[in-house]
N, C-alpha and C positions, 0 to 999 in steps of 0.2 A: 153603086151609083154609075153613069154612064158616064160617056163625056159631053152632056149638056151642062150649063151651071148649075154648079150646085145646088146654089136658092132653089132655082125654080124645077131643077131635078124632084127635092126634096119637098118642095109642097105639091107638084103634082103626083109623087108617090102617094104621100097624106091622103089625096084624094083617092085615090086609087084604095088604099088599103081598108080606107074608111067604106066604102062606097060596098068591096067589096065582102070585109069583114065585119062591118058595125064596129071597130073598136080603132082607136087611135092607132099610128102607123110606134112604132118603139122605135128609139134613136138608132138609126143604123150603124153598123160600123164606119170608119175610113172617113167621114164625114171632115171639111177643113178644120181648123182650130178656131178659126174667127166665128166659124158658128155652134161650137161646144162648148167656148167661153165666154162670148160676146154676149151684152144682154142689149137690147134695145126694141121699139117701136114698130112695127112690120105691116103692110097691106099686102094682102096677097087677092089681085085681081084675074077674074077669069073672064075670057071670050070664048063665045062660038062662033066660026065665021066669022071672026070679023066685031061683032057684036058684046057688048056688055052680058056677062050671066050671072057675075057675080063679083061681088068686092066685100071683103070686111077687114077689119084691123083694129090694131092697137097705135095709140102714140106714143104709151112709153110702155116697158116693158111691163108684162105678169105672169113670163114663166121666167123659168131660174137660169134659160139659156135662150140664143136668138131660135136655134133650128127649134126646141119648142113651141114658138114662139109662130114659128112660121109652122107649122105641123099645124097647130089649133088653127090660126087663121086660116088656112088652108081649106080643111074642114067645115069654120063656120063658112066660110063664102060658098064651099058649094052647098050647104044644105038649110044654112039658116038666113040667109040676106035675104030679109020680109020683100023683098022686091021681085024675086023670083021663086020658082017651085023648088023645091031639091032635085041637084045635078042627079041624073040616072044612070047606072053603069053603062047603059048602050051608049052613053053624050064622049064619054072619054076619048074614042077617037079622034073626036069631033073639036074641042079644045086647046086654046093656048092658055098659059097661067104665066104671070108674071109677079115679083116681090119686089116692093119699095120698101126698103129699111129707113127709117126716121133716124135724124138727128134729132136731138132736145132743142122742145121748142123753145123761142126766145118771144120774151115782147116782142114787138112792134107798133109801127106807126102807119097809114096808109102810106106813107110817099115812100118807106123801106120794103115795101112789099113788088113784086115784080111776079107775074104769075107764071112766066116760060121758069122760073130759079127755085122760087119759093113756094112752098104749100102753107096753107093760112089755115088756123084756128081763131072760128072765133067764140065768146064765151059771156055770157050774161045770168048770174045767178046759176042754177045746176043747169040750163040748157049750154048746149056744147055743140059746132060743126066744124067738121073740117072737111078740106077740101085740098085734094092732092096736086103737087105742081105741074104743068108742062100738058094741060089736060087739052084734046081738040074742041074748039068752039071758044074758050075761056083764055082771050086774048090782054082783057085790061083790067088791073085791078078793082074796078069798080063791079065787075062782071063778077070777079072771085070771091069779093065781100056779100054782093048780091046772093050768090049761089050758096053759097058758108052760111048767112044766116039764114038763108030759106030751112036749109038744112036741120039749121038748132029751133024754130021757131021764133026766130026774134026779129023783128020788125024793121022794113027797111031804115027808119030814121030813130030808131032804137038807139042809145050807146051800149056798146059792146067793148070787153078787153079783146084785142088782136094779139096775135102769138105766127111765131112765122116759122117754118121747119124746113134743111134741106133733104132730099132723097137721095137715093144710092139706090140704082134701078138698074134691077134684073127682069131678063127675057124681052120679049115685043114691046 
């Protein structure tokens, strides 16, 4: 591993090894402790230029460790986020990648919610959005609830349960 951070070391390796192997990246050696035993919720979003190419994640954990955890996220952003094509090995220079680790979500209410602090889940029957904190454009809570349900398919004047998560952010 070099001396960029780790996180984001380690999911742009992911990308890398995926991209140019077809198979997941294997846990590297030297890797810190907090991400060989830490379990938790991970996005791992990618830019070119400047630009959105990819974002996917989890909010709470489903592999057995965080850097798992951040490996698969890794991966699906660059090649499965229906929003974009799959990243190409030529694109790697081209990119930055960044990781948000979640804390566990908690309820909420709209007036606890603050969108520069907190990332908002929100939740009606199996539909589900989230939306990550401190995002550009997404200034007031009403904008974030806005965008959250657009997200899950639920209606602006829908009720929904609200769920409120902070991040721990690596890279750009």
């Amino acid at each position: 591993m070099s001396k960029r951070d780790p996180y984001v070391e380690l999911a742009f390796q992911a990308i890398r090894h995926y991209l140019e192997r077809g198979e997941p990246l294997p846990l590297p050696p030297g890797l810190p402790p907090e991400l060989r035993e830490r379990r938790a919720g991970a996005f791992v979003s990618i830019k070119k230029r400047g630009e959105l190419r990819g974002c996917i994640g989890t909010f709470q954990p489903s592999e057995p460790t965080l850097a798992e955890e951040i490996i698969q996220n890794a991966i699906r952003a660059a090649t499965q986020d229906p929003r974009f094509p799959p990243l190409r090995p030529e694109e790697l220079r081209e990119i930055s990648v960044s990781v948000d680790v979640l804390s566990s979500p908690e309820p909420a209410t709209p007036d606890q919610l603050d969108p520069k602090r907190y990332g908002v889940i929100v939740e009606s029957g199996w539909r589900r959005g989230l939306l990550l904190p401190d995002l550009p454009g997404v200034d007031t809570v009403e904008e974030q609830l806005r965008i959250a349900k657009l997200k899950a398919g639920i209606g602006p004047e829908e009720p929904c349960r609200i769920f409120r998560f902070t991040v721990e952010r690596h890279g750009p």
